[in-house]
Structures are given as C-alpha cells and as structure tokens.
N, C-alpha and C positions, 0 to 999 in steps of 0.2 A: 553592767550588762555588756556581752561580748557580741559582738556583730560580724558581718561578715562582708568587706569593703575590696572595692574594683584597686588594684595600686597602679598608677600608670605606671613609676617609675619603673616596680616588678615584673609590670606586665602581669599583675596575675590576683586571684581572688587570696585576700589574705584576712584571717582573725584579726580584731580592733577592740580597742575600747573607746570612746567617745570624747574625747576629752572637751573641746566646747564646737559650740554652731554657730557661724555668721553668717547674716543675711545680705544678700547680694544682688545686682539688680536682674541676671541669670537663672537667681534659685540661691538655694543655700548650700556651704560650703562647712565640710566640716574635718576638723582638726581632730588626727585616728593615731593611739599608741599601736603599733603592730607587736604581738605581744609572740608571735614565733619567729619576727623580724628585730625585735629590739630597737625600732627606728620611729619615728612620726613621721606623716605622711596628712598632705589636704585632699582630701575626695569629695565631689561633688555629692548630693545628696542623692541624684539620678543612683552613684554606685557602691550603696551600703544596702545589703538585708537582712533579714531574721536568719541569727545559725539556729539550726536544727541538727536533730538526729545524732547520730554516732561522733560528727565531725564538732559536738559539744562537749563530749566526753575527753576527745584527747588534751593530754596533762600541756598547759605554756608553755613555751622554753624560753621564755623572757620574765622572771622571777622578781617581785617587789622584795627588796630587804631591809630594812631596818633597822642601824646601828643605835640603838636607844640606849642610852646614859653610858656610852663607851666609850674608852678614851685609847689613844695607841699606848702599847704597853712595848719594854724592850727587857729583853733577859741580858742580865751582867754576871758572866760564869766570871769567877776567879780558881783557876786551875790549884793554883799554890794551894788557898784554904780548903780546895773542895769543893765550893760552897755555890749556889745560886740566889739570885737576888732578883724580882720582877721590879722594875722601876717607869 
C-alpha cells in the first residue's frame, strides 16, 4: 500500500511505503521507503494520507530488483584463438 507522507527533511509531500510503526508517548511514528526519493525517512503519523487519483497512477522511480540465483559472471576474450569464454 503507497501512501502519501509530510518529509521534513524534503520539505515536501512525498510517495511511501510503510515499512513499520512505533508507538510513542507523542503518537506513533512511522518508518516510510520514499519510493520516487529512494531514501527512508520517519514521519509522524499526524503526516501520512490516502493517495488518490491520478497522483496513484504515476510509474516509481525507486524500482525493487531482484538478483535471484545470480552469480557475477566475467567474459575471457582470447584474441589469438578467437574465442570467448563466460567464467
């Protein structure tokens, strides 16, 4: 679920994901991925709301990836033979 949180640091209303919530003697405080900041960020609870509208539609620019069962791979040209070799 993407929300929509106050950032002091930004100064400014940024996309979030939620990541957890601690209880405080203030209110609760919660711990936000900024997903078009690429940064985390703790915002009071006072400064998260429901996104809506149009402002839901646009695409992240902070992308989850994935490297599942990959290992670094290195290419060994040998010019003499020709030939390539992935290792």
């Amino acid at each position: 679920q993407v929300y929509v949180v106050f950032s002091e640091e930004l100064r400014c209303w940024c996309r979030a994901l939620v990541q957890s919530v601690q209880c405080r003697a203030d209110g609760y405080q919660l711990r936000c991925f900024l997903v078009d900041y690429a940064k985390y960020c703790s915002v009071a609870s006072k400064n998260i709301r429901v996104l809506a509208g149009a402002f839901a539609k646009i695409p992240h620019r902070a992308k989850k990836c994935r490297l599942h069962c990959t290992k670094p791979l290195t290419l060994h040209i040998d010019y003499c033979e020709n030939t390539a070799k992935i290792g």
